[in-house]
N, C-alpha and C positions, 0 to 999 in steps of 0.2 A: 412833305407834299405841299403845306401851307408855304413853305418858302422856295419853293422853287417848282412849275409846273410838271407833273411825271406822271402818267398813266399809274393808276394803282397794279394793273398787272405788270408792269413794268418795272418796278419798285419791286412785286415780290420775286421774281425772277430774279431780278441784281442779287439780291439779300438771301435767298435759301434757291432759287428754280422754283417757285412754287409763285405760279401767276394769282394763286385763290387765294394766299397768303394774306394781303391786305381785306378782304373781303369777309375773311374767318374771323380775321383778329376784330371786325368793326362789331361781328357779330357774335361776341361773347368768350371765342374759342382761345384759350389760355395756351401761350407758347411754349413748351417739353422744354427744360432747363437748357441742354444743347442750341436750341434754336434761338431761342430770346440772348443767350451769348452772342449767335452771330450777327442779331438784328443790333444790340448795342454796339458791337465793334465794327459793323456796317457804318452806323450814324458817327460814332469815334471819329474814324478814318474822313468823312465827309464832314463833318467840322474840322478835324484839322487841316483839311486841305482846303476848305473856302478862307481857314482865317491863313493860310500861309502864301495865297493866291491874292490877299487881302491889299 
């Protein structure tokens, strides 16, 4: 979100459907092993596609 501007409910929707997503995780709430997989292979896919768009 620091590198590109995106609504935080809009970000957690991309990443799980879940708009409170970004808002749980600022406040303490620890990602279930499934979920924090689809949040890194989220980010993965979005850096590889800004450096191949490079």
């Amino acid at each position: 979100m620091a590198v590109r501007p995106v609504a935080p409910s809009a970000l957690g929707r991309m990443v799980a459907k879940d708009p409170r997503l970004v808002f749980d995780l600022r406040n303490g709430t620890s990602p279930r092993d499934g979920l924090a997989d689809k949040i890194t292979a989220f980010f993965k896919i979005v850096e590889f596609t800004e450096a191949r768009n490079a």
